[in-house]
N, C-alpha and C positions, 0 to 999 in steps of 0.2 A: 540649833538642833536639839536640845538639851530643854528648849522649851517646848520643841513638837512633841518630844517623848512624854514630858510631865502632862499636856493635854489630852494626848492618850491614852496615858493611865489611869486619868480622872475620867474619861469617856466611859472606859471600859470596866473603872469598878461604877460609874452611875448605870449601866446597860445591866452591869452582872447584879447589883442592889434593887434594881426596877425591876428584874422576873422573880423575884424573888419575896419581893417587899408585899405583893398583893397575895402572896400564897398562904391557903388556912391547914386548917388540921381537921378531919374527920375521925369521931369516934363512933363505930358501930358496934354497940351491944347486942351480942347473940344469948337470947334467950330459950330454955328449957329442952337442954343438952341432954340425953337421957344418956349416955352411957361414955367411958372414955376410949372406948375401939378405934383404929383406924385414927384419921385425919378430918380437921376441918377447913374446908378449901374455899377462898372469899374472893371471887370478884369484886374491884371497882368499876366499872364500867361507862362512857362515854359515847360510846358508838353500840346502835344496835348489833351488829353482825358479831361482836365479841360476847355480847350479854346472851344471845341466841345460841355459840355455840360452849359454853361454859355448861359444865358436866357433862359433853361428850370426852372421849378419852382423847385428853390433854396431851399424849404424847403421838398425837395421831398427827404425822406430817401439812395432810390436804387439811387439816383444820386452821383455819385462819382465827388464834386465840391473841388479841394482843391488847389486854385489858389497862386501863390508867397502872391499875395495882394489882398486885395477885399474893394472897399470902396462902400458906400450908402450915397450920398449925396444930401442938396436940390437941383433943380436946377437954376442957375442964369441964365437969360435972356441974349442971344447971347453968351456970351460967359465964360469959367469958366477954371481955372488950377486946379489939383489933381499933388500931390506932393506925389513919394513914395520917403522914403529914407530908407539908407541903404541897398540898392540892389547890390549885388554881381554881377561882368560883365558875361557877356553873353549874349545869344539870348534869348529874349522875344516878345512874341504876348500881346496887348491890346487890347480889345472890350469894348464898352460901350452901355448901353442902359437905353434909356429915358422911364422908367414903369410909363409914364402915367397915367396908373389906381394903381399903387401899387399893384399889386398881382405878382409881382416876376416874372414874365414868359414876355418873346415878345409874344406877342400876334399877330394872323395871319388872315388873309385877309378871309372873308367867299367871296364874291364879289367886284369888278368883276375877281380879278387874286388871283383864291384860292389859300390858303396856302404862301403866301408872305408875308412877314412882316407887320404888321399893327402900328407899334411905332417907331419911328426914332429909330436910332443905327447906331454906328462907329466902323469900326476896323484900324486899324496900316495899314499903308502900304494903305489903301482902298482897304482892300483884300475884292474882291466885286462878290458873283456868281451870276445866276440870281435868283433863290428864295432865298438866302442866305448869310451870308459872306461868306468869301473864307476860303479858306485850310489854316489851320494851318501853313506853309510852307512859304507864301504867305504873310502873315501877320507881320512875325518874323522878329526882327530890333534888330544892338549890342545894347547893351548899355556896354560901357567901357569908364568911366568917367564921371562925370556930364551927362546929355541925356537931352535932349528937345525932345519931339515929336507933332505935330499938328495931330487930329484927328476928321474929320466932324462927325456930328452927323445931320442923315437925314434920312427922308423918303425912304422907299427902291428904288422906282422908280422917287426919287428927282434929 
């Protein structure tokens, strides 16, 4: 009995050292931060449907938000890293956005270019439409190994 145990234990830390042993670290540098208001809010993203509904309000039930990462940090002036770790390779999308006012949502342009973003925000890649970010598609970078990525944080029509 005592020898089924010790096989087990070795099973179970080779299972628990194997999800773990292939996992990287992502560093995303948010660039040209214009002021320290509010929050700066980071998707990691895996799945489109998460990347699509990141910067509508977060605490909205029917919203289906369930990103790899999600961090809410102050923000620093010009510039700032967000460090995930333990991220499994693969393709990821990042977005960020500066909620200025703290109410969870980008908030959108009443005049003069209705419905455009009214808060700085970044995505990966600068996946950039014209009232919007870009396609999921568009956005998506490996990460397989250690990652760096730079990502501006700007006015939509900056």
């Amino acid at each position: 009995r005592s020898k089924k145990m010790k096989i087990q234990k070795i099973l179970f830390l080779a299972i628990s050292l194997s999800s773990t042993a292939f996992a990287d670290n992502l560093t995303v540098k948010l660039t040209n931060i214009s002021d320290t208001e509010g929050h700066i809010l980071v998707g990691l993203h895996n799945q489109k449907t998460s990347y699509e509904v990141m910067g509508t309000l977060l605490d909205n039930e029917e919203v289906e938000f369930n990103p790899v990462a999600y961090k809410k940090l102050k923000p620093i002036l010009g510039e700032m890293q967000i460090h995930f770790n333990n991220i499994q390779p693969g393709m990821y999308a990042v977005d960020a956005l500066h909620d200025q006012n703290d109410d969870g949502t980008l908030n959108r342009a009443i005049w003069p270019m209705t419905g455009s973003p009214s808060e700085p925000y970044g995505i990966s890649n600068s996946a950039w439409n014209f009232f919007s970010k870009g396609d999921y598609e568009d956005a998506l970078f490996q990460v397989n190994g250690d990652t760096e990525i730079t990502v501006k944080v700007k006015y939509h029509f900056e």
